[in-house]
C-alpha positions as CSV (number, residue, x, y, z in Angstrom):
1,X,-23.2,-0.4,-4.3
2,X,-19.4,-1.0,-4.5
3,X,-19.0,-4.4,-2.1
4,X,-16.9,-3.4,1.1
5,X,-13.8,-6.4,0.0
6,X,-13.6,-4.5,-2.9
7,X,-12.2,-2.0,-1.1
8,X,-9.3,-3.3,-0.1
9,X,-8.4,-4.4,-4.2
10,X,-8.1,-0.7,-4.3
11,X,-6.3,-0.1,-2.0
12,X,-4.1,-3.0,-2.9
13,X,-4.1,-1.6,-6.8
14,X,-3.0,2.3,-5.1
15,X,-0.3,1.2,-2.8
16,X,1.3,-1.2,-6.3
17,X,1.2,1.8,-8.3
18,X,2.4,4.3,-5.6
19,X,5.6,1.8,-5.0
20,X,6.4,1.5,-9.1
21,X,6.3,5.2,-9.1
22,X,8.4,5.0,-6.2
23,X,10.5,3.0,-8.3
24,X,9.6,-0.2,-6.3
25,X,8.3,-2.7,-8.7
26,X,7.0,-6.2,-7.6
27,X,8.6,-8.1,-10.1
28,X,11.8,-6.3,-9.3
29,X,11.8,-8.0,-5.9
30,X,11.0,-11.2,-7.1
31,X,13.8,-11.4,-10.0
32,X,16.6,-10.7,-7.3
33,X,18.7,-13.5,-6.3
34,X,17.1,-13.4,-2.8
35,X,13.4,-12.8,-3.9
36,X,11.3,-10.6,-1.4
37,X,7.8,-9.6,-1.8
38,X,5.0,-7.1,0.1
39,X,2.7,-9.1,2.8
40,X,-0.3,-6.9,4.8
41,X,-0.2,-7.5,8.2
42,X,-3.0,-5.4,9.4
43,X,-5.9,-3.4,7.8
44,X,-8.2,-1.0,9.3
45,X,-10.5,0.7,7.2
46,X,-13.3,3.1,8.2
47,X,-16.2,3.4,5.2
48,X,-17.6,6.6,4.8
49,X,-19.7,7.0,1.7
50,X,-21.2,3.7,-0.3
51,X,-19.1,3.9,-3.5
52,X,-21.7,3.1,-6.3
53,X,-20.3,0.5,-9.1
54,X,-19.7,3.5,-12.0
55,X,-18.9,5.9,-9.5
56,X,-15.5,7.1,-10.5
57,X,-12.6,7.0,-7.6
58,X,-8.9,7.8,-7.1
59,X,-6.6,6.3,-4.3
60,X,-4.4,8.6,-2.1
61,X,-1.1,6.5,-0.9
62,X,0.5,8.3,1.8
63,X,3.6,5.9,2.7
64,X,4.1,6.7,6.5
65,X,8.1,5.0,7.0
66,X,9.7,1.9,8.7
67,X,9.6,0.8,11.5
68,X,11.8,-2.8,11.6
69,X,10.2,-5.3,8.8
70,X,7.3,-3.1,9.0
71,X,6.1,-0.8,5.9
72,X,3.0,1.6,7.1
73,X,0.9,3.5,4.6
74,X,-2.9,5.6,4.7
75,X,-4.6,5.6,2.1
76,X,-7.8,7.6,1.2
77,X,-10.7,6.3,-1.8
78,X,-12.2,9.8,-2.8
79,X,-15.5,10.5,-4.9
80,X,-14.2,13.5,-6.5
81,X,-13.5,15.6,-3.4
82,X,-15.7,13.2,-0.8
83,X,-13.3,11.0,1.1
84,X,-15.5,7.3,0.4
85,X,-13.0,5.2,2.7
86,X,-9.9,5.4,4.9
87,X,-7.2,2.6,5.4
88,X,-4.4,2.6,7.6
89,X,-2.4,-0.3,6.2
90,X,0.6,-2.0,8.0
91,X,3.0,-4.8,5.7
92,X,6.3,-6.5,6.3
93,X,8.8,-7.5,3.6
94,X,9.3,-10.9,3.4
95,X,11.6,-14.0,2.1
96,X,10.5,-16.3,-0.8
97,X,9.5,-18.8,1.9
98,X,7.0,-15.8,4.1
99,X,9.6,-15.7,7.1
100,X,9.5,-11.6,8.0
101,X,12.8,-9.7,7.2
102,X,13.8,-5.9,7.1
103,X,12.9,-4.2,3.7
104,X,15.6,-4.4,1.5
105,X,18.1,-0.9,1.9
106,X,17.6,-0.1,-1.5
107,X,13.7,-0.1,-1.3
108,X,14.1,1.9,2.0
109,X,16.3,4.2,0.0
110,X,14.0,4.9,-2.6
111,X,10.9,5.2,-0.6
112,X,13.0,7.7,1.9
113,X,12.2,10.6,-0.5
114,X,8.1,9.6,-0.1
115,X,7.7,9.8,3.3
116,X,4.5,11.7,4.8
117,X,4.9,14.4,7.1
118,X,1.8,16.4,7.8
């Protein structure tokens, strides 16, 4: 069975891939003159199924807004059409140095076309 961490590398590998699609690429933020990057701030994930080591699984990366530094997304692992895991995932944008700041205006511009409404 798929170890629980491993979960969250998944997560981490569909929310990196949701925000270059976005057009939100790490390295992007780095290279700018006043480098920012992606921290998590809180994770909550509720396991449903046990995720088998070949079993074959896709991320769903629902990116939920901003609200001050923070960037909230919930993301789904499926088995096919079985739901495996759930995370509700809260980040901040940060400095080079870690201190907290609000997401950079482009960023918030490009993601402002992704937002989830149900």
């Amino acid at each position: 069975m798929v170890y629980h961490a491993n979960y969250l590398r998944y997560f981490e590998r569909g929310r990196s891939e949701f925000l270059r699609d976005a057009g939100v690429a790490h390295q992007a933020l780095l290279d700018r003159p006043d480098p920012a990057a992606f921290t998590l701030t809180n994770v909550n994930v509720d396991y449903r199924r046990a995720a088998r080591i070949d079993d074959l699984l896709s991320i769903r990366s629902r990116y939920l807004g901003c609200r001050g530094a923070k960037v909230i997304f919930q993301q789904t692992a499926f088995r096919g059409e079985e739901v495996i895991a759930e995370a509700d995932i809260t980040a901040v944008m940060i400095h080079a140095d870690g201190r907290p700041r609000r997401p950079i205006p482009d960023v918030v511009e490009k993601l402002a076309g992704f937002v989830y409404q149900p």
